[in-house]
N, C-alpha and C positions, 0 to 999 in steps of 0.2 A: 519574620515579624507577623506574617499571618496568619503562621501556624501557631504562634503564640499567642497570638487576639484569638482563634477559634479554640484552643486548649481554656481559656479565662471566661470565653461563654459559655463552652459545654459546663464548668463545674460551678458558672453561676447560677444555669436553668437548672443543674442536679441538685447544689443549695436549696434553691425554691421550691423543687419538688417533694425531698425531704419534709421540709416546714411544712409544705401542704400537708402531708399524709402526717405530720405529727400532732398538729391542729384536729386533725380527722377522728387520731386517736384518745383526744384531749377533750375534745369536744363534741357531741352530739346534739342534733334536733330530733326530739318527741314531737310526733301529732296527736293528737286525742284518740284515733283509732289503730294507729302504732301502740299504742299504751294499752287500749283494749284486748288487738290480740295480744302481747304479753301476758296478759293475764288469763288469756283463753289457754296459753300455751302451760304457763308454769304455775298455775293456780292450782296448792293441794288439797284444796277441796270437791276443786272439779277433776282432777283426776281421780280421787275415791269416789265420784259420782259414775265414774268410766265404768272400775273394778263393780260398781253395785251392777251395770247394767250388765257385764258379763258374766257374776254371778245367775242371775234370772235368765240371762241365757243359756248358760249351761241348765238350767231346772227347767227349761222346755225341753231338752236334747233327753235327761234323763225321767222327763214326762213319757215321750214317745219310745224310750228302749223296752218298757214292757211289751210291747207290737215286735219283739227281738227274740230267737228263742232261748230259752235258761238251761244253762246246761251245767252240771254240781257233779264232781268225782268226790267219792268218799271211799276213805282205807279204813278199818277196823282191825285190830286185835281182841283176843280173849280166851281169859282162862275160865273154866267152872268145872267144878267136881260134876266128875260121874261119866265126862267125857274127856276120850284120849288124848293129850296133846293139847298144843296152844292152836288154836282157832284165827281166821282169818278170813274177812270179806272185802272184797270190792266192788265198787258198782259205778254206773254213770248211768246218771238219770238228764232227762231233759225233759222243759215243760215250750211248749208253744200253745200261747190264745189267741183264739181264733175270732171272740167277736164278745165284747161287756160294753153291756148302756153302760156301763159308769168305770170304761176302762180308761186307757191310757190318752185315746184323742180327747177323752171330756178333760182330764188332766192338764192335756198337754192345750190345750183354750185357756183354761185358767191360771198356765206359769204362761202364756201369749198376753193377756191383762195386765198379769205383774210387771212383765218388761215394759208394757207400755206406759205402765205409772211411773217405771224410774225412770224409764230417757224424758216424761213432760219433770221429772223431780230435778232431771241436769239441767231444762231448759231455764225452771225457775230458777234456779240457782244464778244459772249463766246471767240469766236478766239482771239478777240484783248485784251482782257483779259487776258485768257491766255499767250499771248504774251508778255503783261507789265508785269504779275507776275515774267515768267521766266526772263525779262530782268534785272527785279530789285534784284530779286533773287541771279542772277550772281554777281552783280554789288556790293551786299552785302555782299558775299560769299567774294568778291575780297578785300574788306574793311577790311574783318575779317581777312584775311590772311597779308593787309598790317599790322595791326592794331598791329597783335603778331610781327611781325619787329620791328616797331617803338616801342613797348614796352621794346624789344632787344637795341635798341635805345638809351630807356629811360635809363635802367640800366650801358649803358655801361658809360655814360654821367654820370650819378649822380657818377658813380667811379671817372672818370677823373677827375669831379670836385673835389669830395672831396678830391681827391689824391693833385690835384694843392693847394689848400687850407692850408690843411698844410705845403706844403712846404712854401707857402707865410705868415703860420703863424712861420716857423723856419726862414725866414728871406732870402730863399734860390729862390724866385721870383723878377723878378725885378719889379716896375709897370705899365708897359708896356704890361709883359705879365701874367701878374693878370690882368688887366681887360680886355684882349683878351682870358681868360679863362672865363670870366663871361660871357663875348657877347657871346661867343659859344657856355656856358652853357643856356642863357635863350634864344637864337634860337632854341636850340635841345627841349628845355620845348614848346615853342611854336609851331613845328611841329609836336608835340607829343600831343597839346590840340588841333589842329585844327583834325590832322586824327580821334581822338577821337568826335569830333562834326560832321563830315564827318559821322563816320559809327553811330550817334546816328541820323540823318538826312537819309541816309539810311533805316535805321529799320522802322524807324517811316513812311515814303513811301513806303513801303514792306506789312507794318499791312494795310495804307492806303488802297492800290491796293487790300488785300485781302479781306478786308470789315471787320476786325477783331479785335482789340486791342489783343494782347500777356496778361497773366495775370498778374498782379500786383505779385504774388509771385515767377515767375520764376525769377530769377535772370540771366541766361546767357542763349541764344538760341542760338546754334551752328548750324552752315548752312552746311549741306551734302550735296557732290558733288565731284563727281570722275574728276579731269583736265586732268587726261591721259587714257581715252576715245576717240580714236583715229575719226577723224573727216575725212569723203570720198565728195567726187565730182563727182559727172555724170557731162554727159553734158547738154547745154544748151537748148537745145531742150524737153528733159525728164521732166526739170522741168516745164517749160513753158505750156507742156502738161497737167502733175498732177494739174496746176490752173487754167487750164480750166474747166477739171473734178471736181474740189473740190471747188473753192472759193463760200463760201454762198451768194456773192453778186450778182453772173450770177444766183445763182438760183431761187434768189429770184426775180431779174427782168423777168427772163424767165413765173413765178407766174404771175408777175404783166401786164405781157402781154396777157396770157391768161384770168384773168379776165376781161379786157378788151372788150376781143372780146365775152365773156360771156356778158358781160354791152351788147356790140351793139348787141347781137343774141338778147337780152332780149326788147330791144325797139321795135324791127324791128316786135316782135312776139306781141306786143301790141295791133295791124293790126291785129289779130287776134280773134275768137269768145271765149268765153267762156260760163261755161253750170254749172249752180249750183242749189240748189233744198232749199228751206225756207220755213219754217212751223208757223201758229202763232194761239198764243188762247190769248183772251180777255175777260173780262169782262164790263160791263159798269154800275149803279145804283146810286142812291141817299147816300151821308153818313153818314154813320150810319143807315141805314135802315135796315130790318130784307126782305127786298123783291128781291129775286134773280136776280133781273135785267136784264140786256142783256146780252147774252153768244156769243161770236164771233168763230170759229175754220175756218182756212182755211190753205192750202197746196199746194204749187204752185210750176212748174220748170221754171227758167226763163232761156232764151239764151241771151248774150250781145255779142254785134260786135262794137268793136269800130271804126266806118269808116270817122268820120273825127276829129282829137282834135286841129286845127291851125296849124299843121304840130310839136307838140311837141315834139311827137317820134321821128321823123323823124332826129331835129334836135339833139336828144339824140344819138340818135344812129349814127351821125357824129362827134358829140362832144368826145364818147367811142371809137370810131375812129382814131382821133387826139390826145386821150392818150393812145394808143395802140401805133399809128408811134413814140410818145414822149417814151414810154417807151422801145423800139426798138431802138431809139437811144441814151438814155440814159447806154443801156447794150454792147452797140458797144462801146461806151466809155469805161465803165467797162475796156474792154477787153484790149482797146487799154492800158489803166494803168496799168493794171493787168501785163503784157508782159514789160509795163517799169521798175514796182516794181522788177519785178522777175531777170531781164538783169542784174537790180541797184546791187539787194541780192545778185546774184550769182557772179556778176565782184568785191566787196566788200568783198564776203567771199576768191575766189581764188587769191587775192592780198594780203590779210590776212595769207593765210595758208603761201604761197610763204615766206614770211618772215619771220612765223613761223618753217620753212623747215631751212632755213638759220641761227635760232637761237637756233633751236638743235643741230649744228654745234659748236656754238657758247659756249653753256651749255655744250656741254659733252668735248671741250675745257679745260673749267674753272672748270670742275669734275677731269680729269686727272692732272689738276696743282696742285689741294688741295689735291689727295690722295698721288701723288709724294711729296707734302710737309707736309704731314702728316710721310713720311716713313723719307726725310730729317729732321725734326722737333725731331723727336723720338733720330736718334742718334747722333745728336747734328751739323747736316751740317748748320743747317739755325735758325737766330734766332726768341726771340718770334716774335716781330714786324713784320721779314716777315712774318712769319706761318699766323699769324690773318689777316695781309695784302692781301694774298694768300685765306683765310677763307672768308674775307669780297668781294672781287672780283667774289667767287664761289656763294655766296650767292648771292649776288644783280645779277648776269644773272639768276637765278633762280628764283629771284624773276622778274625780266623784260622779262623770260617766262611764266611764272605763269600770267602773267598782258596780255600779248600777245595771251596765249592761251584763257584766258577768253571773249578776243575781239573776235577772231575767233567764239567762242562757239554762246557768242550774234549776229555776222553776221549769223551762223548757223541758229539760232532758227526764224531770220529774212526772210528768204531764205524760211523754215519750214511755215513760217506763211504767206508768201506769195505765198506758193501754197495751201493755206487753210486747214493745218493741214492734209493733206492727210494721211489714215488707215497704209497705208505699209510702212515699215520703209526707212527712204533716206538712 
C-alpha cells in the first residue's frame, strides 16, 4: 500500500513539473531592458555598424604597412630581331622607407579619426534604437494592460447580451430594445477586435524594432514594468548640460573635425622630403639555356623632395580646410538642436507629470468611493447597480492613470534620449 501511495506521488510531482516547464515554454516575461539588449544583439543595422568599424580598422592596419618593406619578383620573356634566342629576366626588388612627413604614420592618424567617427556613428545609432525599443515597449505594455479591460469588457457584454436574449426569447423585450441590445452588443464585439489587432500590430513592431521574431511556440509574452516607479525633474539647465556631455553626435563631429585638419597637416607635409632605401637582384640570359647569363645586384638610398606638383597639395590642403570650417558648422548646428530637443522633452514631460499630479487626485478620489461602497454594498445601504457603477468609475481612472503615467514614462525616456543616454541616473 505504501509503495503504491509513493508510486502516485512520485508521477503526480513529475505531472507538475512537466506543466511547469511547459508553461515556461508557452509563456515568457519581457522586461524593458531584456528587450533592449535583444536588439543590441540581433539588430541588422547595428551589426553593419560592427562591419563599418572593422572595415576602418583594417584601413589603419593598411595605413601603417607602408613602414613594411615591399618586396615585387618579376619574370619576363622576349623575342626581338637581331638577337639570339628568346630572352628572359628575373629580378626581386625591395623598397623600405625609412622616414616621410607625409608618410604612412600621418596616414595611419587620419584612418585613427575615421574609426573614431564610426564607433560615436554605432553609438548614435545604438541610442535611437534603444530609444524606439523602449518607446514601443511601453506602448505595448500599455496595449496589454488595455487589452485585459476590454476583455473584462468582452465578458461583461456577452452576459448582458445573453441575459437580454432570453428575456426577448420569454417575450418580456419589446423590439425596439432588442435590437438596441444587439447594436451594443456588436460595438462592444468590435471594440474588442480592434484593441486586439492594436496590440497584435504592436508586438509585431516591438519584434520588428528588436531585430527578432518571438518563437512560434511561446504562446503569450507578458511585458514587465513597474508604473509606479515614481518619475523626478531637475531643471532645465542640468539636462541641457548632460547633452552636451553625452550626445554621440557632438562627438563624432568634433572626430570629424579633427580628421580634417589631420587631411590638411597631411598635404601641406607633401612639400616635404622623403628618405627610403631599395634593393634589387636580377638576372638576365637566353631561355632555356644551361648558361648563367647576366647577374645584376645593386643597393641604393634615394631622397625625394617634392617641390613642385601644379599646386595639388596645396589645393588639397584648402579643400580639408573647407571641410573642416563645414564640419565646425555642421556641430554648431548639432548643438543648436540638441538644446531644442532637450527644452521640447523636458516642457512635454513637466506638462505631463502636472497632470499626472492632478490625476492621483483624481484616482485616490474614485479608490475612496469604491471602498466606501464596498462597506455600503456589503450591509445592504446601496444597490448592485450602484456598487458596479461605483467599481466601473474606480476602474476607468485607473486605468486613464495607468494610460497617463505611461505617456509621462515615454516623454521620460525622450528627455533620457535626448541627453544621449547619460551613465548616471536622472
Amino acid at each position: 500500500m505504501i509503495k503504491v501511495l509513493f508510486i502516485k506521488t512520485t508521477f503526480i510531482v513529475y505531472c507538475i513539473l512537466i506543466s511547469q516547464n511547459l508553461n515556461a515554454i508557452n509563456n515568457i516575461n519581457l522586461t524593458m531592458e531584456q528587450a533592449v539588449n535583444m536588439a543590441y544583439k540581433h539588430k541588422p543595422s547595428l551589426k553593419a555598424k560592427k562591419f563599418t568599424i572593422q572595415a576602418s580598422k583594417h584601413s589603419e592596419k593598411s595605413a601603417l604597412s607602408g613602414y613594411f618593406p615591399q618586396i615585387t619578383i618579376n619574370q619576363s620573356n622576349k623575342y626581338a630581331t637581331g638577337i639570339k634566342g628568346l630572352q628572359s629576366s628575373f629580378g626581386i626588388q625591395t623598397n623600405q622607407l625609412i622616414y616621410s612627413f607625409a608618410g604612412p604614420l600621418e596616414k595611419y592618424k587620419i584612418a585613427k579619426k575615421g574609426t573614431a567617427i564610426t564607433k560615436h556613428d554605432e553609438e548614435t545609432h545604438k541610442d535611437l534604437v534603444k530609444f524606439e525599443v523602449e518607446t514601443s515597449f511601453l506602448q505595448s505594455w500599455l496595449l496589454q494592460k488595455k487589452n485585459e479591460f476590454i476583455k473584462t469588457l468582452n465578458i461583461a457584454s456577452k452576459e448582458k447580451f445573453n441575459k437580454s436574449k432570453h428575456q426577448n426569447d420569454l417575450n418580456l423585450l419589446g423590439k425596439n430594445d432588442w435590437l438596441n441590445e444587439i447594436a451594443i452588443h456588436a460595438q462592444n464585439l468590435s471594440t474588442v477586435h480592434i484593441y486586439t489587432d492594436e496590440l497584435d500590430n504592436a508586438q509585431n513592431k516591438l519584434e520588428f524594432l528588436i531585430g527578432k521574431s518571438f518563437d512560434k511556440d511561446i504562446k503569450k509574452i507578458t511585458l514587465v514594468w513597474d508604473k509606479k516607479k515614481e518619475i523626478t525633474l531637475k531643471n532645465l539647465n542640468y539636462y541641457y548640460n548632460l547633452s552636451l556631455k553625452n550626445r554621440k553626435e557632438l562627438k563624432g563631429k568634433q572626430k570629424e573635425i579633427e580628421q580634417q585638419e589631420e587631411y590638411k597637416k597631411f598635404h601641406i607635409k607633401n612639400y616635404l622630403p622623403s628618405v627610403s632605401i631599395s634593393g634589387q637582384s636580377s638576372r638576365r640570359g637566353e631561355f632555356l639555356s644551361n648558361t648563367k647569363g647576366n647577374a645584376c645586384n645593386s643597393i641604393s638610398l634615394q631622397f625625394n623632395w617634392n617641390i613642385l606638383d601644379g599646386g595639388a597639395s596645396y589645393h588639397e590642403s584648402n579643400k580639408a580646410n573647407a571641410n573642416r570650417l563645414k564640419a565646425l558648422m555642421e556641430k554648431n548646428h548639432y548643438s543648436q538642436q540638441i538644446k531644442y530637443e532637450v527644452e521640447k522633452a523636458y516642457n512635454d514631460l513637466s506638462s505631463c507629470l502636472k497632470q499626472l499630479a492632478a490625476k492621483d487626485i483624481k484616482l485616490t478620489q474614485a479608490k475612496n468611493e469604491f471602498d466606501l461602497a464596498k462597506l455600503k454594498f456589503k450591509i445592504g445601504d446601496i444597490s448592485k447597480t450602484d456598487f458596479d457603477q461605483t467599481k466601473n468609475n474606480w476602474e476607468t481612472e485607473d486605468f486613464d492613470w495607468t494610460t497617463l503615467k505611461v505617456a509621462a514614462s515615454i516623454k521620460e525616456r525622450q528627455l533620457i534620449y535626448a541627453c544621449g543616454y547619460p551613465k548616471i541616473l536622472i
